[in-house]
N, CA and C atoms as an extended XYZ file, in Angstrom:
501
Properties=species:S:1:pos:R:3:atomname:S:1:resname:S:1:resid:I:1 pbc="F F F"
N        -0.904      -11.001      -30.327 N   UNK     1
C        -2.216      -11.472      -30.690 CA  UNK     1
C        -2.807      -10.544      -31.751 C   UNK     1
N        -3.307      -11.049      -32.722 N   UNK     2
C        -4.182      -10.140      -33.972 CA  UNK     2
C        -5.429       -9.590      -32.902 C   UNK     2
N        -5.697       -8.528      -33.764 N   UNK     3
C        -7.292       -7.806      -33.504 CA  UNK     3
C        -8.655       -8.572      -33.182 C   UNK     3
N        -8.836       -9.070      -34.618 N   UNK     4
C        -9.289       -9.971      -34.866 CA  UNK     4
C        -9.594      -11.042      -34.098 C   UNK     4
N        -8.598      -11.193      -33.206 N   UNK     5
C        -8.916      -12.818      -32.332 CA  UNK     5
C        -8.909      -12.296      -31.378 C   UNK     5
N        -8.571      -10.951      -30.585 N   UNK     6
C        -8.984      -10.385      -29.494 CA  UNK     6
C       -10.220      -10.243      -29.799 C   UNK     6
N       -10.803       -9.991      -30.418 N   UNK     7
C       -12.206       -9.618      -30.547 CA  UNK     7
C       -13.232      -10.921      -30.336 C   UNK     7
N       -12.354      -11.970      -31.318 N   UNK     8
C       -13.514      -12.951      -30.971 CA  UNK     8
C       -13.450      -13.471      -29.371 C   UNK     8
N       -11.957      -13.198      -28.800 N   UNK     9
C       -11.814      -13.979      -27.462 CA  UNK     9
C       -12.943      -13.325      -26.327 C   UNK     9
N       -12.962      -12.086      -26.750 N   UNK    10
C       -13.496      -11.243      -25.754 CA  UNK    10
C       -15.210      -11.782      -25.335 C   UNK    10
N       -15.311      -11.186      -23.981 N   UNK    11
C       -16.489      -11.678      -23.496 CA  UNK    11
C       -17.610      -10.333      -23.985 C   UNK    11
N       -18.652      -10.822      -24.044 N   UNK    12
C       -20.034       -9.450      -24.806 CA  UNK    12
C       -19.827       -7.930      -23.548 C   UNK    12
N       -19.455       -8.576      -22.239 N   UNK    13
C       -19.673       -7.120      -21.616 CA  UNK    13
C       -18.279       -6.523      -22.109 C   UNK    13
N       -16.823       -7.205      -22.125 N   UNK    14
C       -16.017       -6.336      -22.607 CA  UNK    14
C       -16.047       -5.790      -24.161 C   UNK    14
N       -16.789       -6.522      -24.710 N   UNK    15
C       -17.264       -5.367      -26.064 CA  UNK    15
C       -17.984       -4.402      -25.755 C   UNK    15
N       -18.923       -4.269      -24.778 N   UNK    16
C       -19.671       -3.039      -24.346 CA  UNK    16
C       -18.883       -2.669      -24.153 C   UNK    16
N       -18.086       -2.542      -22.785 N   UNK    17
C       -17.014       -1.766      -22.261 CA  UNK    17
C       -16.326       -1.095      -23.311 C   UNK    17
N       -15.933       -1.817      -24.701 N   UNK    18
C       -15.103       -0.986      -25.527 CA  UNK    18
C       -15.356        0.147      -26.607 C   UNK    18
N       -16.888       -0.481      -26.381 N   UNK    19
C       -17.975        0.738      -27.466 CA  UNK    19
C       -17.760        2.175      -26.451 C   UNK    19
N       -18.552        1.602      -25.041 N   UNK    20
C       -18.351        2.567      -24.403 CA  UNK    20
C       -17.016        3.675      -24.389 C   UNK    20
N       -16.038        3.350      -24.071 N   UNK    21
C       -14.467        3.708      -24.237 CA  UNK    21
C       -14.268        4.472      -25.727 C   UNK    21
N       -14.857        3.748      -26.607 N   UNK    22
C       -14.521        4.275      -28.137 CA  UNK    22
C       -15.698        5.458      -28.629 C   UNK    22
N       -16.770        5.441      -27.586 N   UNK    23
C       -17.649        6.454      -27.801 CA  UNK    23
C       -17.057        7.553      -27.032 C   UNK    23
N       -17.176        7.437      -26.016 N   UNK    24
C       -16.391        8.706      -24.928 CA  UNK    24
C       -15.136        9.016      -25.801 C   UNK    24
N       -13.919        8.309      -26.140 N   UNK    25
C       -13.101        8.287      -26.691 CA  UNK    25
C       -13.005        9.392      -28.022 C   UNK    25
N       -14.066        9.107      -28.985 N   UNK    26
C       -14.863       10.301      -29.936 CA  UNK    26
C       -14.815       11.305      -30.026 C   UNK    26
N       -16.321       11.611      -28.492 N   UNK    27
C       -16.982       12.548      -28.296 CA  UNK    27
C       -15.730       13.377      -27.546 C   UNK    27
N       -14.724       13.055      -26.647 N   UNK    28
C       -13.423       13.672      -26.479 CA  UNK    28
C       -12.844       14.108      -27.400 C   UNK    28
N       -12.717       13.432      -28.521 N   UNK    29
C       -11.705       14.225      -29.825 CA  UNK    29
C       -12.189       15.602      -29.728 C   UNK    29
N       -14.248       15.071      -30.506 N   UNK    30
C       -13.982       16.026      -31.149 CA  UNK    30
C       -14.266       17.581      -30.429 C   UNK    30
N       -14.803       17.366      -29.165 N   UNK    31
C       -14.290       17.770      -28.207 CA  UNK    31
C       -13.020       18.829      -28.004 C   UNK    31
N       -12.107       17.781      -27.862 N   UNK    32
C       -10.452       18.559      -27.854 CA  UNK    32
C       -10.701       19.658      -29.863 C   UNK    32
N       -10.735       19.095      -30.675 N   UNK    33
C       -10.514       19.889      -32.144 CA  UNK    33
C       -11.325       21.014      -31.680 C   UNK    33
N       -12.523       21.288      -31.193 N   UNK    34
C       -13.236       22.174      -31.005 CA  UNK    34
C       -12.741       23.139      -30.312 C   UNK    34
N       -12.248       22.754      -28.863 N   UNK    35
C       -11.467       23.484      -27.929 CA  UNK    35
C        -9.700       24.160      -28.899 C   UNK    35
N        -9.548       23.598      -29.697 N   UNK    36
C        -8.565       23.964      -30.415 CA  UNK    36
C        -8.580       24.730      -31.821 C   UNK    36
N       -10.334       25.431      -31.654 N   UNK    37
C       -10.213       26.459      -32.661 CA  UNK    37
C       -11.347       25.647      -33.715 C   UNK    37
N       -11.454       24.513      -34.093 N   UNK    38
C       -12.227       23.987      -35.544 CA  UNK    38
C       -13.664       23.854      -34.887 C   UNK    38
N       -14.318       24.463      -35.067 N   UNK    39
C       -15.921       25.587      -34.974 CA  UNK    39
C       -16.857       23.632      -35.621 C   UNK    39
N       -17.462       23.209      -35.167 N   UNK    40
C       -18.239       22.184      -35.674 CA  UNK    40
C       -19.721       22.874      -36.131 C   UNK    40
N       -19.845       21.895      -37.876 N   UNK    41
C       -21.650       22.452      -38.194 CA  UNK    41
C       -21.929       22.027      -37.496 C   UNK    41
N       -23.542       22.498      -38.229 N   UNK    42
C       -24.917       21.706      -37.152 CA  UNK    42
C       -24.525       20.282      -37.526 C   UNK    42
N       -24.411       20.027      -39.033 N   UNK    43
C       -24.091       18.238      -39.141 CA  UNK    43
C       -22.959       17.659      -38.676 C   UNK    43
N       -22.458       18.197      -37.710 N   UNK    44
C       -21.112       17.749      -37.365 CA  UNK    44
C       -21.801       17.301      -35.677 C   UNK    44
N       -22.561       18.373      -35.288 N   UNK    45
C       -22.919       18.483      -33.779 CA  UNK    45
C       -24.518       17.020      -33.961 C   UNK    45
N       -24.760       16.780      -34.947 N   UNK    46
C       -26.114       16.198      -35.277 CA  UNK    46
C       -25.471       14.874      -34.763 C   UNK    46
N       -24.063       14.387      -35.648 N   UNK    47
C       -23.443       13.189      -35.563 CA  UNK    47
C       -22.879       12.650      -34.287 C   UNK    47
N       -22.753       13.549      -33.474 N   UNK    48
C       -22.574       13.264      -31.903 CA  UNK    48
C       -23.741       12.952      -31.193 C   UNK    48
N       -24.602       12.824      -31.731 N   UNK    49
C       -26.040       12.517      -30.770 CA  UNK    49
C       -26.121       10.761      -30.389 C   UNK    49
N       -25.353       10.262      -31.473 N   UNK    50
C       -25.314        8.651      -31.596 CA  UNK    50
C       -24.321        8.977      -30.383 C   UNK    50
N       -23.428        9.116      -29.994 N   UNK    51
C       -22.591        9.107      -29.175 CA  UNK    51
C       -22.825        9.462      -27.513 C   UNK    51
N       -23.381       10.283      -27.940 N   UNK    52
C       -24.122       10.920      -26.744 CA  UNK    52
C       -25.238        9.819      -26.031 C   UNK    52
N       -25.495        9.212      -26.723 N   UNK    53
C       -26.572        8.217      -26.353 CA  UNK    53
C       -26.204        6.842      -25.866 C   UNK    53
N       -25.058        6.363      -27.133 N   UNK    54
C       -24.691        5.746      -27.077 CA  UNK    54
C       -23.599        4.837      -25.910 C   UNK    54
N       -22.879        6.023      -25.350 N   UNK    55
C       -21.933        5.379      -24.450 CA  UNK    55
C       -22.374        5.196      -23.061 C   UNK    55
N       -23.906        5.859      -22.629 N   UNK    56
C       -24.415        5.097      -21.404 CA  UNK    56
C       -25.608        3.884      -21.486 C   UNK    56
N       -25.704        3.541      -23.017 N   UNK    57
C       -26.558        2.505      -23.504 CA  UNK    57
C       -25.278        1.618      -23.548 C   UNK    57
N       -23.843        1.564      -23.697 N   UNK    58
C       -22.978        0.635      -23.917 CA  UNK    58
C       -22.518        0.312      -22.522 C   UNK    58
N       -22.397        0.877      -21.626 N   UNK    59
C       -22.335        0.802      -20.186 CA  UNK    59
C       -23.157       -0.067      -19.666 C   UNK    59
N       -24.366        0.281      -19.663 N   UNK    60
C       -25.902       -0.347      -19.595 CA  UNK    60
C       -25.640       -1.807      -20.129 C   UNK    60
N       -25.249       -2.026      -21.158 N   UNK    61
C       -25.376       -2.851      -21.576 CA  UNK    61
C       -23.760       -3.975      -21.263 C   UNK    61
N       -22.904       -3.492      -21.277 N   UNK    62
C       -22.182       -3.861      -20.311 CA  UNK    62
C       -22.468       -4.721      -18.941 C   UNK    62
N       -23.090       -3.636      -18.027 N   UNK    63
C       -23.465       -4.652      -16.775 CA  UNK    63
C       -24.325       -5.903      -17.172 C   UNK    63
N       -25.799       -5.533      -18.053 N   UNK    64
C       -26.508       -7.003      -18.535 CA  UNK    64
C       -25.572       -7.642      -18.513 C   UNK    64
N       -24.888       -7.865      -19.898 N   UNK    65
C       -24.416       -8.859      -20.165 CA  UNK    65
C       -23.127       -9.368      -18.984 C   UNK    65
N       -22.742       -8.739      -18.109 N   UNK    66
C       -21.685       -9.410      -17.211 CA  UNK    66
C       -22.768      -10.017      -15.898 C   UNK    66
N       -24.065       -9.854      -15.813 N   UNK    67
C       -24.994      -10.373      -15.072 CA  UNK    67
C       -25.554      -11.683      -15.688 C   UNK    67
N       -25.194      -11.330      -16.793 N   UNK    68
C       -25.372      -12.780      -17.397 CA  UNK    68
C       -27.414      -12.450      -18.262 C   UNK    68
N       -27.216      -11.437      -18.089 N   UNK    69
C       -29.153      -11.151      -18.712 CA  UNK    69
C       -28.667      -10.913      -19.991 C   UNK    69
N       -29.199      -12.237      -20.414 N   UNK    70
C       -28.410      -11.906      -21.934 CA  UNK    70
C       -29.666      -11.011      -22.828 C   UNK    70
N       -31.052      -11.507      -22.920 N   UNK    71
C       -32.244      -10.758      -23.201 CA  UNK    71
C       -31.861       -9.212      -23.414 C   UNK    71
N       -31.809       -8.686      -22.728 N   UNK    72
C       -31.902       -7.345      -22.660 CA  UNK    72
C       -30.117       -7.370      -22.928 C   UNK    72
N       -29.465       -7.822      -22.977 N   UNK    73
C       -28.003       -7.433      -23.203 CA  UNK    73
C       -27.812       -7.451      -24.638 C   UNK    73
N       -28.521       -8.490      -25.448 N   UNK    74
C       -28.581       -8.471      -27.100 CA  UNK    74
C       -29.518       -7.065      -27.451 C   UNK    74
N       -30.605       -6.796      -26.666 N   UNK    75
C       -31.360       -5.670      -27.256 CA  UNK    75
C       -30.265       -4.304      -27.111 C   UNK    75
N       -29.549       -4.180      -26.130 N   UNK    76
C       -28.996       -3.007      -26.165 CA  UNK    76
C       -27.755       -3.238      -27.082 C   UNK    76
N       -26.972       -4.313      -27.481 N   UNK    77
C       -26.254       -4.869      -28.661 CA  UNK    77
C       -26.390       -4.356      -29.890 C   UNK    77
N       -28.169       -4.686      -29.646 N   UNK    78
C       -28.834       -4.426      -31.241 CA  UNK    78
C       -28.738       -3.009      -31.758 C   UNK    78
N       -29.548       -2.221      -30.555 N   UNK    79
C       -29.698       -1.070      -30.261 CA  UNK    79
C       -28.101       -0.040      -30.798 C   UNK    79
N       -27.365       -0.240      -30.511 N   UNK    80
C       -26.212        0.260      -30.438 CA  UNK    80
C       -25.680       -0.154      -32.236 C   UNK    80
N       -25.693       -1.226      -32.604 N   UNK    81
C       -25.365       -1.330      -33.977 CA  UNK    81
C       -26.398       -0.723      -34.470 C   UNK    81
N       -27.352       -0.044      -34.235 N   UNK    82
C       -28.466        0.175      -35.131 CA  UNK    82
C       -27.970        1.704      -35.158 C   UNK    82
N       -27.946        2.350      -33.577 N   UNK    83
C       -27.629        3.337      -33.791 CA  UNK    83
C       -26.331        3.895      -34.617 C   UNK    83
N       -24.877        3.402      -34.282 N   UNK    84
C       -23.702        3.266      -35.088 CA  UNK    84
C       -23.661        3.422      -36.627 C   UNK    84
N       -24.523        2.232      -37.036 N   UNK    85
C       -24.786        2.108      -38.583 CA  UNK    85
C       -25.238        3.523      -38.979 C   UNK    85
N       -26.836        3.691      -38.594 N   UNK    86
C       -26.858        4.947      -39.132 CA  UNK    86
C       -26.068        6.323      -38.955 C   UNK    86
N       -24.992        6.315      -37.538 N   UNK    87
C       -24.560        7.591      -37.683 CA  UNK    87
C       -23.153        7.221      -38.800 C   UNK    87
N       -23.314        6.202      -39.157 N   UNK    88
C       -22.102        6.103      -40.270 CA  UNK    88
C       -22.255        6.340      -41.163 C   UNK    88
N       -23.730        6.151      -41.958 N   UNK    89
C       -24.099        6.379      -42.662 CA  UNK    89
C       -24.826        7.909      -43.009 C   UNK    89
N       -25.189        8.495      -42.048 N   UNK    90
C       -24.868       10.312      -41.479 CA  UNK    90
C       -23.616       10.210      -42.015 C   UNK    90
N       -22.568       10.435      -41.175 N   UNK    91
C       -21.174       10.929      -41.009 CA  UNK    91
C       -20.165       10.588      -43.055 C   UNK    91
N       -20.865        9.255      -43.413 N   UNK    92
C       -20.599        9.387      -45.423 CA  UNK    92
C       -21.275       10.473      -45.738 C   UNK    92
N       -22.741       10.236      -45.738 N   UNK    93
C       -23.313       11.499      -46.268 CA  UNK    93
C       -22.864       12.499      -46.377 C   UNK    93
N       -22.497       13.120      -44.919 N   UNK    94
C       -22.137       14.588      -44.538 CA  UNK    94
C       -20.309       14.698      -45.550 C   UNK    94
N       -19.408       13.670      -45.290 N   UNK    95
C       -18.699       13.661      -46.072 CA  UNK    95
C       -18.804       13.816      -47.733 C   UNK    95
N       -19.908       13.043      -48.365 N   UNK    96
C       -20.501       13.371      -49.471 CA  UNK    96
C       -20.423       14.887      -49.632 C   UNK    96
N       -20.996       15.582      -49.220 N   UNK    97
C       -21.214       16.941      -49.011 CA  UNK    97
C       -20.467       17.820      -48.978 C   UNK    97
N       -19.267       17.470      -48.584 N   UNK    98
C       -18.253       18.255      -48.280 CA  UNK    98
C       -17.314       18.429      -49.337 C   UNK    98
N       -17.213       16.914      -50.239 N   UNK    99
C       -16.626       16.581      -51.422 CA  UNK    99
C       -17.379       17.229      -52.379 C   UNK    99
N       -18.641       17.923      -52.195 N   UNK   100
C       -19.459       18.472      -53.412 CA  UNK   100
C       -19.864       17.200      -54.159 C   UNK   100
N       -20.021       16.045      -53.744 N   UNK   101
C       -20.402       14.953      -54.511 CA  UNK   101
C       -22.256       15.094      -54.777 C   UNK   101
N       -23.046       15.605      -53.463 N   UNK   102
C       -24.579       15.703      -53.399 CA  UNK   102
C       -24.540       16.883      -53.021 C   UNK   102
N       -25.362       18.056      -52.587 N   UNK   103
C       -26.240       18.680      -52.030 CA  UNK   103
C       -26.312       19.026      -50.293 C   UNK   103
N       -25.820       19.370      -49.811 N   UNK   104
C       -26.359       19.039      -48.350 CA  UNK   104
C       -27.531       20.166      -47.958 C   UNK   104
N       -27.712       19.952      -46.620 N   UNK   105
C       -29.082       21.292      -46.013 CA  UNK   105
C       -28.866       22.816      -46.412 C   UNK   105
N       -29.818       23.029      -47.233 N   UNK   106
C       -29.832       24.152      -47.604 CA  UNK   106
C       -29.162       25.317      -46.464 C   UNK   106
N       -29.883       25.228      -45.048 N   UNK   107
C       -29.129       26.130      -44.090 CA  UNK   107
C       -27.625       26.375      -44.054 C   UNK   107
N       -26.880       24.979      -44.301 N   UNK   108
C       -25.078       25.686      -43.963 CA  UNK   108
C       -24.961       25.290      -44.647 C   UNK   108
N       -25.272       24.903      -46.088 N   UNK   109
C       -24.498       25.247      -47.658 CA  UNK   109
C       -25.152       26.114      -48.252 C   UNK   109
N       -24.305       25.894      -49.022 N   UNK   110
C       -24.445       27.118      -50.565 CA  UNK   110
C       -23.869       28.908      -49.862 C   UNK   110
N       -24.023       29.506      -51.550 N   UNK   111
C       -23.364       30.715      -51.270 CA  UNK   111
C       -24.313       31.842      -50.822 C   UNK   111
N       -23.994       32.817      -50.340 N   UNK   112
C       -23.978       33.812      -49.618 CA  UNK   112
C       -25.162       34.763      -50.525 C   UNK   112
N       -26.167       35.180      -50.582 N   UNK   113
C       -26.895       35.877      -51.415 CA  UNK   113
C       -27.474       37.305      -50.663 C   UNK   113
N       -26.694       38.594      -51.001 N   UNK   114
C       -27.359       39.754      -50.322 CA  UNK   114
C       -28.139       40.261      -50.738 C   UNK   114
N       -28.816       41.012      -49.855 N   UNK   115
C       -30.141       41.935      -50.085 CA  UNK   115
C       -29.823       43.107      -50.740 C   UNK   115
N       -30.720       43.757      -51.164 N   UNK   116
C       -30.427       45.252      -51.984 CA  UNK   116
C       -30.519       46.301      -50.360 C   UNK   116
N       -31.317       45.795      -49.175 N   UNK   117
C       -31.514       46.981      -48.466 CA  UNK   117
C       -30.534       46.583      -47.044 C   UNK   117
N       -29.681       47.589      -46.636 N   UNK   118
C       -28.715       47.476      -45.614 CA  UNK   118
C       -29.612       46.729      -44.359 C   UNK   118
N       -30.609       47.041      -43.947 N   UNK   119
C       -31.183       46.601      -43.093 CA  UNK   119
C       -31.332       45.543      -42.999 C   UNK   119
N       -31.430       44.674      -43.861 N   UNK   120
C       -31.925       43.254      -44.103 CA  UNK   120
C       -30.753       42.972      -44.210 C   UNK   120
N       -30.010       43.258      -44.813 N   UNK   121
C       -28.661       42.938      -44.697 CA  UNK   121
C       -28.267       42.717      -43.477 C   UNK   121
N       -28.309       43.259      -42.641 N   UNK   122
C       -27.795       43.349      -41.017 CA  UNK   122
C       -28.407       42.200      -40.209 C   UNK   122
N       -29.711       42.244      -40.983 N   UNK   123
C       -30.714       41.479      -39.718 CA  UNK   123
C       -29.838       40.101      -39.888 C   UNK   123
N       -29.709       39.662      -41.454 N   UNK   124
C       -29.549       38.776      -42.019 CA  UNK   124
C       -28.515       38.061      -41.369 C   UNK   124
N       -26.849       39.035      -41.248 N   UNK   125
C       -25.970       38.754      -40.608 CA  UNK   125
C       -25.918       38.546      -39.330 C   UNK   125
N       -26.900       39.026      -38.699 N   UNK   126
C       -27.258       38.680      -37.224 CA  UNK   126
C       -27.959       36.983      -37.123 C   UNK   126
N       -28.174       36.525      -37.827 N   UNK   127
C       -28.897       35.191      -37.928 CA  UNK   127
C       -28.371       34.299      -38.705 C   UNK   127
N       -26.903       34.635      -39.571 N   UNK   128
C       -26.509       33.884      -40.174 CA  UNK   128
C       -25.517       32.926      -39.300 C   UNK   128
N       -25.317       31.751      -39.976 N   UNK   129
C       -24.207       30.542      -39.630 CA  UNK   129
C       -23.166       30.805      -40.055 C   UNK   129
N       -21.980       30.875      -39.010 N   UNK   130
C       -20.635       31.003      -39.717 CA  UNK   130
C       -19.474       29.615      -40.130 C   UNK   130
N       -20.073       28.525      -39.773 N   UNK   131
C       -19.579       27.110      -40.157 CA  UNK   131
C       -20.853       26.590      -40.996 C   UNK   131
N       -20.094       26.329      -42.448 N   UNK   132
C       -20.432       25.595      -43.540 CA  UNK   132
C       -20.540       24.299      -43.195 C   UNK   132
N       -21.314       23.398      -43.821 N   UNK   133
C       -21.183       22.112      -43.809 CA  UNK   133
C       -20.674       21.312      -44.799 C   UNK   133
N       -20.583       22.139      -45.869 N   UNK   134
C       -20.071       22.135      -47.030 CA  UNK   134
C       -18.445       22.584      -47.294 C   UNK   134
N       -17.865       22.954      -46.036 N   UNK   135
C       -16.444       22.875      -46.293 CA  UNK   135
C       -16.018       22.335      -44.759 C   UNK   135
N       -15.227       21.101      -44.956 N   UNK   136
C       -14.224       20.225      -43.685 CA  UNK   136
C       -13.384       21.865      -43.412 C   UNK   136
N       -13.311       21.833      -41.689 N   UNK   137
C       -12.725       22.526      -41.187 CA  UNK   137
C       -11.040       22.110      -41.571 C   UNK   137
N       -11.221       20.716      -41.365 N   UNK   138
C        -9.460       20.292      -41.480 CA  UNK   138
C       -10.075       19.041      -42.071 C   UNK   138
N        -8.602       18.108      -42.746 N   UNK   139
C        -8.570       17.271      -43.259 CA  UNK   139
C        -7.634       15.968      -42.470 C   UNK   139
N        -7.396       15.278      -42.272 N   UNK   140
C        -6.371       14.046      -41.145 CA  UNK   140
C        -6.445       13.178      -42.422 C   UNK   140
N        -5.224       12.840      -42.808 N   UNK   141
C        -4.843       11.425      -44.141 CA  UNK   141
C        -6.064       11.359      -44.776 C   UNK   141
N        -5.972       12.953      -45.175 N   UNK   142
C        -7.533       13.348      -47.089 CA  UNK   142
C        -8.975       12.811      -46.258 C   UNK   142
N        -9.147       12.661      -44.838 N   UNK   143
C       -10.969       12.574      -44.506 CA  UNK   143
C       -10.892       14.033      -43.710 C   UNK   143
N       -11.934       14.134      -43.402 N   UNK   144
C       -12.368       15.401      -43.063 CA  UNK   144
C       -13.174       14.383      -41.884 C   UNK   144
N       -13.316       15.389      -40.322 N   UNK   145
C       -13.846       14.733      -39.292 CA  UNK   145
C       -15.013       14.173      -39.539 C   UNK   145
N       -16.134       14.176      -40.417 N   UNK   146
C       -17.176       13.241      -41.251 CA  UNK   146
C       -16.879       11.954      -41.374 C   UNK   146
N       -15.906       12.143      -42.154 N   UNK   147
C       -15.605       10.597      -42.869 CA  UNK   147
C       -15.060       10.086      -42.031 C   UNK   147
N       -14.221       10.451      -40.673 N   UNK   148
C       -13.369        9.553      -39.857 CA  UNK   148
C       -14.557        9.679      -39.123 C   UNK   148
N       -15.992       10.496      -38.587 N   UNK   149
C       -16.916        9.408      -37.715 CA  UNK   149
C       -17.435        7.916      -38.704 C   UNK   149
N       -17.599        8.676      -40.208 N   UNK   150
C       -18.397        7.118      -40.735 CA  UNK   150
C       -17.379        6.187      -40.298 C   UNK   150
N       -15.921        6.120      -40.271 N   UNK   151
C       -15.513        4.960      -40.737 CA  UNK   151
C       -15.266        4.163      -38.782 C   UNK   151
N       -15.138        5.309      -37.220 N   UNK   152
C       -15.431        4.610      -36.244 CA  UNK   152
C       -16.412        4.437      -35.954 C   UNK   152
N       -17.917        5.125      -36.187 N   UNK   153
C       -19.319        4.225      -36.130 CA  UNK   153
C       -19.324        3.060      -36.799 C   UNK   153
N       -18.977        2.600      -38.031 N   UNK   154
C       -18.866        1.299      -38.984 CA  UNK   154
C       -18.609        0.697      -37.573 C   UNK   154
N       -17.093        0.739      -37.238 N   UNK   155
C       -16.340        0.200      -36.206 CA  UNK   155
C       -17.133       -0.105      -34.941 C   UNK   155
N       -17.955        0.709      -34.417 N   UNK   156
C       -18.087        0.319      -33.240 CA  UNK   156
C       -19.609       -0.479      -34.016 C   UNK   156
N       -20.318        0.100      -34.688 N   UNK   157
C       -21.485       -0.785      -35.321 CA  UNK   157
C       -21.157       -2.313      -35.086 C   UNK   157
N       -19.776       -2.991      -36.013 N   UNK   158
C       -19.260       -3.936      -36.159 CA  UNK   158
C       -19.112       -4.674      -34.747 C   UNK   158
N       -18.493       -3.927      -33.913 N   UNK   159
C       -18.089       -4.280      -32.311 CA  UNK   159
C       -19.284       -4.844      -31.787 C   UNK   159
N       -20.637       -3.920      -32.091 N   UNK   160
C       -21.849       -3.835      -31.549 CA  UNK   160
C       -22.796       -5.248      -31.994 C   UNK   160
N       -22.191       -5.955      -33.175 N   UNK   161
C       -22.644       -7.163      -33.570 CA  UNK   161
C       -22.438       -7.929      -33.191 C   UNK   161
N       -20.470       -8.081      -33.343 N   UNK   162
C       -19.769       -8.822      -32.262 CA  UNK   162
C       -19.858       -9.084      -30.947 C   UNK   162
N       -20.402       -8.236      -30.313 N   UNK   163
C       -21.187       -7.998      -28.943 CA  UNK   163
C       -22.222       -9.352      -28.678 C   UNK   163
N       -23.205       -8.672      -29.400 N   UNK   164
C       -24.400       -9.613      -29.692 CA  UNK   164
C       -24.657      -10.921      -30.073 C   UNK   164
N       -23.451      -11.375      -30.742 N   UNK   165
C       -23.007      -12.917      -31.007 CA  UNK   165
C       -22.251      -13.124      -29.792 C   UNK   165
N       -20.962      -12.605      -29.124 N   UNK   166
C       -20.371      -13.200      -28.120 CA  UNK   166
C       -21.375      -13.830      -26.934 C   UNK   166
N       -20.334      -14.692      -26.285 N   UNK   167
C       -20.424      -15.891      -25.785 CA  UNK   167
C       -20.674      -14.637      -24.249 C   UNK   167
């Protein structure tokens, strides 16, 4: 069977169910990369918040819709593509950034500027960030973990529509 027609066959709570699964699923990666040494920015830890939210709003929304409350089963549908979209659109950005294409938060980019007096110097290093946001820890087939959240938020965004139209 194609993707594609699993998707349309599927009933709205097993699209929850699969957001859910593909969010946990994620937040496990990146999870495991972390536990394996690759240090996440703040914009890396920012982009997990959709996730974090997300996979007991897809649960949630799950039971609605297998209760048959479709009302509140499209709002958390909605809810969930809304959230998705924008962390996809986060997770390009932050990729943007990394490529040196824009600018990102002044806090974990740009270079390193010291003081003339040791002291300040010290304090400085005591308060500084040691993960850039401006350089991918690692790269997987040329994306950097950024660009592979934009492109499974798109995904579950998409799911999250599909959701909301299913039968």
């Amino acid at each position: 069977m194609q993707p594609a027609r699993i998707i349309q066959d599927a009933t709205s709570a097993q699209l929850a169910l699969a957001i859910a699964a593909g969010a946990a699923a994620t937040v496990g990666g990146a999870w495991a990369f972390e536990w394996w040494g690759y240090a996440p920015c703040d914009l890396c830890l920012q982009q997990r918040w959709a996730y974090y939210a997300s996979a007991p709003l897809a649960l949630a929304t799950a039971i609605l819709a297998q209760a048959n409350f479709r009302a509140p089963a499209l709002i958390g549908f909605l809810l969930l593509a809304a959230a998705f979209s924008a962390n996809a659109a986060f997770g390009a950005w932050h990729a943007g950034v990394e490529w040196g294409w824009w600018r990102g938060p002044t806090g974990c980019t740009g270079s390193f500027a010291p003081t003339g007096d040791m002291g300040d110097f010290m304090r400085s290093m005591e308060s500084a960030r040691l993960v850039r946001c401006d350089e991918p820890a690692l790269r997987i087939v040329g994306l950097s973990l950024a660009g592979w959240n934009a492109i499974v938020s798109a995904g579950l965004a998409g799911l999250a529509v599909f959701g909301a139209r299913a039968r």
